[in-house]
C-alpha positions as CSV (number, residue, x, y, z in Angstrom):
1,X,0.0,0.0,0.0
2,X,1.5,3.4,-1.2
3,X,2.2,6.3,1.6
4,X,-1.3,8.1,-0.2
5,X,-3.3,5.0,0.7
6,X,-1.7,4.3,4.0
7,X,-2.5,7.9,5.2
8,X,-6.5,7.8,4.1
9,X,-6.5,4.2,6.4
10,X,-5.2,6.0,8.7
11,X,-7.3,9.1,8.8
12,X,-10.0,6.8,8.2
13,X,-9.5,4.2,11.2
14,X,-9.4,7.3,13.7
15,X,-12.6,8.4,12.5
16,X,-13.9,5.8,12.9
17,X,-13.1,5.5,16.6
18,X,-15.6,8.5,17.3
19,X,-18.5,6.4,16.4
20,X,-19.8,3.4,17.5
21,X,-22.3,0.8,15.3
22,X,-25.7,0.4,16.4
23,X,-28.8,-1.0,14.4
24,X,-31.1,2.3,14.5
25,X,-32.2,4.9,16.3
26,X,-35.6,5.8,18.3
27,X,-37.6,7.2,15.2
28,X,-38.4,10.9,16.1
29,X,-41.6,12.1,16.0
30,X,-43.8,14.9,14.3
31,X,-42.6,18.1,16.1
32,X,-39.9,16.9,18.7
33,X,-37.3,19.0,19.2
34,X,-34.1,16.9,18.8
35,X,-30.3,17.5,19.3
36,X,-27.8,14.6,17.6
37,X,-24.3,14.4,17.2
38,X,-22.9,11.9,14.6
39,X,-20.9,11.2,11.5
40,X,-22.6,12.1,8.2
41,X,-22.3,9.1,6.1
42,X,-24.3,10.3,2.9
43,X,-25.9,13.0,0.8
44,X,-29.1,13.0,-1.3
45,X,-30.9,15.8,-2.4
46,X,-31.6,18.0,0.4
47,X,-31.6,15.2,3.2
48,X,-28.3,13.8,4.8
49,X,-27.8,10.7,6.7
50,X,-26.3,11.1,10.2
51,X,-24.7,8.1,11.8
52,X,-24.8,8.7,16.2
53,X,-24.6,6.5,18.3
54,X,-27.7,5.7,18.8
55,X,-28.1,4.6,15.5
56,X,-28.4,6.8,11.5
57,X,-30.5,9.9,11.8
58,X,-31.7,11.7,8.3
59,X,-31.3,15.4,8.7
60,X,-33.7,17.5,6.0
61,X,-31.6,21.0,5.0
62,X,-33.8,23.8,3.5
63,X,-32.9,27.1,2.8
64,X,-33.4,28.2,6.6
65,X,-30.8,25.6,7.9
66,X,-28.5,28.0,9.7
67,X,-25.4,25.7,9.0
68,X,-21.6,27.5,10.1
69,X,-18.2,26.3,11.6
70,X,-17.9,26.0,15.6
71,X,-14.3,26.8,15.7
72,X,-11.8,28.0,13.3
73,X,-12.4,29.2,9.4
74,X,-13.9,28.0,6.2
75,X,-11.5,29.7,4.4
76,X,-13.0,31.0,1.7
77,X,-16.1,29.3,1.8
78,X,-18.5,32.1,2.4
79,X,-21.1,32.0,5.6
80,X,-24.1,31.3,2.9
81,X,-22.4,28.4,1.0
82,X,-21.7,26.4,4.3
83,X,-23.8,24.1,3.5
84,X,-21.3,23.0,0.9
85,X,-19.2,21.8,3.2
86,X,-21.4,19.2,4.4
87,X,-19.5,16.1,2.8
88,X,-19.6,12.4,3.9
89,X,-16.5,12.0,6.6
90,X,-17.8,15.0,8.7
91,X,-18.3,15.1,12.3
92,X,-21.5,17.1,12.5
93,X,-24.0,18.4,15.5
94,X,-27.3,18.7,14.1
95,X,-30.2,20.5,15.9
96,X,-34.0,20.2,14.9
97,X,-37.6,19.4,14.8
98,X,-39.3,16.1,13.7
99,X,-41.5,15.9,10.5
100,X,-44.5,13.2,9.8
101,X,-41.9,10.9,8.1
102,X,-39.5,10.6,10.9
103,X,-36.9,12.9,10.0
104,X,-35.2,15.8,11.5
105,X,-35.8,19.0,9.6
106,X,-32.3,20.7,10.7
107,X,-32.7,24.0,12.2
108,X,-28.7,24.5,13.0
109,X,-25.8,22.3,11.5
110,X,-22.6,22.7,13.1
111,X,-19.1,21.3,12.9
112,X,-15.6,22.0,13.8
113,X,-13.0,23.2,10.6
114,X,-10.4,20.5,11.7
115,X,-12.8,17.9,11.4
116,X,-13.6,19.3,7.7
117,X,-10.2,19.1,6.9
118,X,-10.0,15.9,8.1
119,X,-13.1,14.7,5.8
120,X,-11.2,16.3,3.1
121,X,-8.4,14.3,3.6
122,X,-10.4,11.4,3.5
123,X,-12.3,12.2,0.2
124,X,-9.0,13.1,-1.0
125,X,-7.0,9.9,-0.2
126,X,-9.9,7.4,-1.2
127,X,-9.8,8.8,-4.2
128,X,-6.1,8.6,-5.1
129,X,-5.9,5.6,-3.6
130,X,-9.0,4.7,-6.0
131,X,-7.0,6.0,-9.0
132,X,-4.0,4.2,-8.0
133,X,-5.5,0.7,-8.2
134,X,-7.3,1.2,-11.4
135,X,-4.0,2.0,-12.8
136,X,-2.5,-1.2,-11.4
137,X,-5.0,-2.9,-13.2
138,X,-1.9,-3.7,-15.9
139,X,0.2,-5.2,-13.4
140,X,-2.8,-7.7,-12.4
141,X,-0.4,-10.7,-12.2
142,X,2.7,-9.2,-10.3
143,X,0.6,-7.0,-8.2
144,X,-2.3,-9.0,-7.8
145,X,-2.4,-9.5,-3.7
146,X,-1.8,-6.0,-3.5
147,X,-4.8,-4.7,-5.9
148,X,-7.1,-6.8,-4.1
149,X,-5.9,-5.6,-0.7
150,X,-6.6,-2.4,-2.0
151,X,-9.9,-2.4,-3.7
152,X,-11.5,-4.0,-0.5
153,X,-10.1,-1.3,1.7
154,X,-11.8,1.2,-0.2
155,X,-14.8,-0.7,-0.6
156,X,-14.7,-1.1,3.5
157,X,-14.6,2.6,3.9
158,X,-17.2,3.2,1.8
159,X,-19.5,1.0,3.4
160,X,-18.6,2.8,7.0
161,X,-18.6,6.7,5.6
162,X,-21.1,7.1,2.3
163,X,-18.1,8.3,0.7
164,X,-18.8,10.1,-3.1
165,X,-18.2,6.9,-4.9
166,X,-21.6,6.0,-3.7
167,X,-23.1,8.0,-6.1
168,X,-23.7,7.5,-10.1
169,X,-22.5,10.6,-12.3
170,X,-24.8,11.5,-14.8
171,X,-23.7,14.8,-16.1
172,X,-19.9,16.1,-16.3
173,X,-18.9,19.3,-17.2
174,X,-15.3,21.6,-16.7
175,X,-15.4,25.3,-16.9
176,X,-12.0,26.9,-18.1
177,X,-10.3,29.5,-16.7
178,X,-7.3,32.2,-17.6
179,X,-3.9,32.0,-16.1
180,X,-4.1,33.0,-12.4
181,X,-8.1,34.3,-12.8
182,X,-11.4,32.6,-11.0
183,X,-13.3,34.6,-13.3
184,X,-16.1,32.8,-15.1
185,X,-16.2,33.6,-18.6
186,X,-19.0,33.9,-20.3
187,X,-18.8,30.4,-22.2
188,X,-18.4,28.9,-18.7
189,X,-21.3,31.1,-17.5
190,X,-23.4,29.3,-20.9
191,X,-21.6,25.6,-19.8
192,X,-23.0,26.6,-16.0
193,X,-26.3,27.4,-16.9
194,X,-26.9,24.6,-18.9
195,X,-25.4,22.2,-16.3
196,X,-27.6,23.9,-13.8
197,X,-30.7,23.5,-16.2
198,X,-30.1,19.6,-16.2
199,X,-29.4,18.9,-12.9
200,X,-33.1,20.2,-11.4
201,X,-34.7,17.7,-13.8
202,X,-33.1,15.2,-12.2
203,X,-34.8,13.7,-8.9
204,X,-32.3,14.0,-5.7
205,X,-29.5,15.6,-7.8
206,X,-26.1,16.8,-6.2
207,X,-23.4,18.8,-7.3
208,X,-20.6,18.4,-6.7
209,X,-17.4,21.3,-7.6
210,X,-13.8,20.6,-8.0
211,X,-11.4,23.1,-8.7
212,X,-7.7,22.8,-10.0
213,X,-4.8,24.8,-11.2
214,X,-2.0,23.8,-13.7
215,X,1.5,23.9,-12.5
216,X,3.0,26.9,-13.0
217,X,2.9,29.0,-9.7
218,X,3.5,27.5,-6.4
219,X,2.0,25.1,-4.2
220,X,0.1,27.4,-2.2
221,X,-0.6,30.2,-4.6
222,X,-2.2,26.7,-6.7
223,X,-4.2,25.4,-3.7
224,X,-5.8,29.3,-3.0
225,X,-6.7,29.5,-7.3
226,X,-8.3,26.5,-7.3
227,X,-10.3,26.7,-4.3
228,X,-10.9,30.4,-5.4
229,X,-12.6,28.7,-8.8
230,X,-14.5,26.0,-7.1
231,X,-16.1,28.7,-4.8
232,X,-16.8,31.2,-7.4
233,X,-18.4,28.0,-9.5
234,X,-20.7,27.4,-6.6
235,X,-21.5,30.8,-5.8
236,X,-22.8,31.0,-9.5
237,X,-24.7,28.0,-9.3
238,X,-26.3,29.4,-6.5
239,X,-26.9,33.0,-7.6
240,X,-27.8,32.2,-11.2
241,X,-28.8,28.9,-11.3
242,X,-31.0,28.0,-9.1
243,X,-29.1,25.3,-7.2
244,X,-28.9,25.4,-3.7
245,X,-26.3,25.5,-1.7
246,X,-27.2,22.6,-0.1
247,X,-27.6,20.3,-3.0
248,X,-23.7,21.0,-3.6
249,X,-20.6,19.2,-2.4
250,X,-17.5,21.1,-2.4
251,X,-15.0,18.7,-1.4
252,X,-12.2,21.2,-1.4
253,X,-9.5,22.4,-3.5
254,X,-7.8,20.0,-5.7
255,X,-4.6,22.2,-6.6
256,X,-2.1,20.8,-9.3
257,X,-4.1,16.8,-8.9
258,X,-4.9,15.1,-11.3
259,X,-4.0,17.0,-14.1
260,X,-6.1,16.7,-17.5
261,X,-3.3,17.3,-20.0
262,X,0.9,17.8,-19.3
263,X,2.2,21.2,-18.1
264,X,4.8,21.0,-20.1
265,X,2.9,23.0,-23.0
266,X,0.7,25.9,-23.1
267,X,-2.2,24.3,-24.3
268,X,-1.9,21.9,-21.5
269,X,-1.7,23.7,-18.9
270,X,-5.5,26.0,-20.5
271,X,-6.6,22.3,-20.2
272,X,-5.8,22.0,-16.3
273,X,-6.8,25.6,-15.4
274,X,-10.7,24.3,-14.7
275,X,-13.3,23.3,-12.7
276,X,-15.1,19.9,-12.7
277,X,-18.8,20.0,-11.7
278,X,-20.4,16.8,-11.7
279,X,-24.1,15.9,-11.4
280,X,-24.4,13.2,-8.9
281,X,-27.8,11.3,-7.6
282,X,-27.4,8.8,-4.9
283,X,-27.6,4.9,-5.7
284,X,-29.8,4.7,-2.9
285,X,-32.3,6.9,-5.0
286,X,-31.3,5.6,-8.5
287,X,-31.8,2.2,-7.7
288,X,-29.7,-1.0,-9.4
């Protein structure tokens, strides 16, 4: 197991030691007032699964959910677009009233900007390490203990935190940027709208927004640009589009990652300036 995969087990395993497993929790009822703490383990539409110890909760966000940071800063994730931040991985304390269906319609969502980074780190490492064993894939005879090792640890970690790779992608689109902007064009603006326009036709939808830079300036001026275009992405959607803010993931910024084309040429690197917004519905909703 690479250093990548080793650290997202490791983040992963002391998560996991916050919560404990139980069957379910005591259904809540038509206008209790309820305060939970737990892990949130998925996303669909406006609703979000809450694992406590008492068993999983599902939390209903509107547009009234007063959702913010306990400690530290969201960077540049603005107060409004909190709700963006609400990824699977995340510690959360969630306070609210019961609905006839047995939900919690969350009046206050709160969580601490360590344990976001944290979540992060999580999304972040699954995923490489994700990439990785695809990419092994050649090596199937040589490496074959190893693949296998690590294709059920990730499919282990979804199962305990909902991450993203429990949902089916049914639209993809990247907006482009200019060299050291977060400025959306107008052709982005047209790709954004149209994105936007597809996504509320689709029952339960998510979006989720990854931002990335190409490789010429430095680490940290690259991880500030491309968070800088994720947010101004999500702001759009929410301003123009008609989307939510809590119908969007923003996992965070994905800097220099994953790169779309080489660096080494100008036309490359226009590739790799971009953001990736991805229309998501939950398997749980889209059924086999």
């Amino acid at each position: 197991m690479n250093l990548s995969a080793l650290r997202a087990a490791t983040l992963l395993a002391a998560a996991a030691l916050t919560t404990a497993a139980v069957a379910s929790a005591d259904p809540i009822t038509l206008g209790q007032k309820a305060k939970l703490d737990g892990i949130i383990t998925g996303r669909a539409g406006e609703t979000m699964t809450v694992k406590t110890d008492q068993g999983p909760v599902v939390a209903v966000l509107t547009e009234n959910t007063d959702v913010s940071a306990k400690k530290g800063r969201l960077g540049l994730i603005k107060k409004e677009a909190a709700a963006t931040a609400l990824i699977p991985g995340l510690k959360v304390g969630v306070e609210g009233v019961g609905d006839d269906k047995g939900q919690l319609i969350a009046t206050k969502v709160r969580f601490l900007s360590g344990d976001l980074e944290t979540a992060r780190a999580i999304q972040a490492g699954l995923s490489e390490t994700q990439d990785q064993v695809a990419a092994n894939q050649q090596g199937i005879e040589a490496n074959r203990q190893g693949i296998e090792a690590n294709r059920q640890g990730v499919e282990a970690n979804r199962r305990r935190f909902g991450q993203l790779g429990e949902y089916d992608i049914t639209v993809e689109m990247a907006v482009y940027f200019e060299v050291g902007s977060a400025a959306i064009s107008a052709e982005g603006a047209r790709d954004l709208a149209e994105i936007a326009s597809k996504a509320k036709e689709i029952q339960g939808y998510m979006v989720a927004v990854e931002g990335y830079a190409d490789a010429s300036g430095n680490a940290a001026v690259n991880q500030k640009l491309s968070l800088d275009r994720s947010q101004a992405v999500v702001n759009w959607l929410a301003q123009n589009g008609g989307v939510p803010f809590y119908r969007m993931l923003a996992p965070g910024a994905m800097s220099t990652a994953k790169p779309a084309a080489s660096n080494e040429t100008s036309e490359g690197r226009a590739q790799n300036r971009r953001v990736v917004v991805r229309v998501l519905v939950n398997r749980g909703i889209a059924g086999p």
